[in-house]
C-alpha positions in Angstrom: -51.7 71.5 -40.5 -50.5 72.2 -43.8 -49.6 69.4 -46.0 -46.1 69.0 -46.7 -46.0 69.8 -50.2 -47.6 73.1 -49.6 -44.7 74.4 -46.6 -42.7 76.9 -46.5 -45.1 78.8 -49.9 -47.1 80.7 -47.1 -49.8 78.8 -47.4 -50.0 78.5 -43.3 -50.0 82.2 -42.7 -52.5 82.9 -45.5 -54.8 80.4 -43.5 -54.5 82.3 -40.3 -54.5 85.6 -41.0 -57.9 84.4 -42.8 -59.2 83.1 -40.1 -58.0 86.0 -37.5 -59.7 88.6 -40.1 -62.8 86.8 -40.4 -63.3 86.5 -36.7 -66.5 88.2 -35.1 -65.9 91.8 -34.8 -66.7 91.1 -31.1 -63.6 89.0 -30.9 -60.1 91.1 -28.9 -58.3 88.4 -28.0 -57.4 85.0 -30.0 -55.6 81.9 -27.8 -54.0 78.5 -28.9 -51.5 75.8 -27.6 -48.8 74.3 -30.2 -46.6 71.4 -29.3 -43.3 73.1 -27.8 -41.2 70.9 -30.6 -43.3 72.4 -33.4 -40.9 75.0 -34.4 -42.6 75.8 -37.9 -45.9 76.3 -35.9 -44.5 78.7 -33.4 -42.3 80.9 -36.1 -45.3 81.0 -37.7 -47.7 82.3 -35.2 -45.0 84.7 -34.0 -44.2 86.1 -37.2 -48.1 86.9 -37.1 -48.2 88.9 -33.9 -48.7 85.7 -31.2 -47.1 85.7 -27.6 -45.8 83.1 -25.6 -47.5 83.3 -22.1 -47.6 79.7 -20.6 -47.0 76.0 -20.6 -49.2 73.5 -20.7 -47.9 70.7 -19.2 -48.3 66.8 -21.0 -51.0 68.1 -23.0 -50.4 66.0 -25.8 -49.3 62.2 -26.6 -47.0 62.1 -29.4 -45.0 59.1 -30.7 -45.9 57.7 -27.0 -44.5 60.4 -25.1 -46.7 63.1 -23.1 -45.5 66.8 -24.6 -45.5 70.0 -23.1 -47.5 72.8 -24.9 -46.7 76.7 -25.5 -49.8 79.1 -24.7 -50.0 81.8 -27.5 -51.9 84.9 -27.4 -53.0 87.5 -29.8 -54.8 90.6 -29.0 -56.8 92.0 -31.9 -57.0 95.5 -32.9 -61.0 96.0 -33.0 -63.1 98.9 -32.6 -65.7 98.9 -30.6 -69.0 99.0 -32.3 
C-alpha cells in the first residue's frame, strides 16, 4: 500500500514493476488477489499487464464485512536459460 501522500505520483507502479523485474529469472507467471472495491489497486495492476481470472469469495474482513477478492495474473516474458 502506498501512503496517501505519495498516490496518484507513480510511486505504486514504480514498486511493482520493481518487484516483477527483480523476480527470479525462473519465475513465468506472477499471481495476486486485491479487494474487488480497490479500484486504484486493480487500474493499477491492469495498466501493468495483470488479468482478471477469478474470485475469491470472503477472503477478507474489512470494516466488519467479509469481501470478495479479484484473482490477477501475469505471465512474464522470460527466456529460458
Amino acid at each position: 500500500m502506498v501512503h496517501p501522500s505519495f498516490r496518484k505520483k507513480g510511486v505504486g507502479s514504480k514498486l511493482v514493476k520493481f518487484v516483477l523485474d527483480n523476480l527470479p529469472q525462473k519465475i513465468f507467471l506472477v499471481l495476486l488477489a486485491v479487494d474487488k472495491n480497490n479500484t486504484p489497486a486493480i487500474s493499477l495492476h491492469k495498466k501493468l499487464g495483470f488479468k482478471k481470472y477469478g474470485v475469491l469469495s470472503k477472503a477478507s474482513f474489512v470494516d466488519g464485512k467479509y469481501v470478495d477478492n479479484y484473482l490477477m495474473k501475469k505471465e512474464l516474458k522470460r527466456k529460458l536459460i
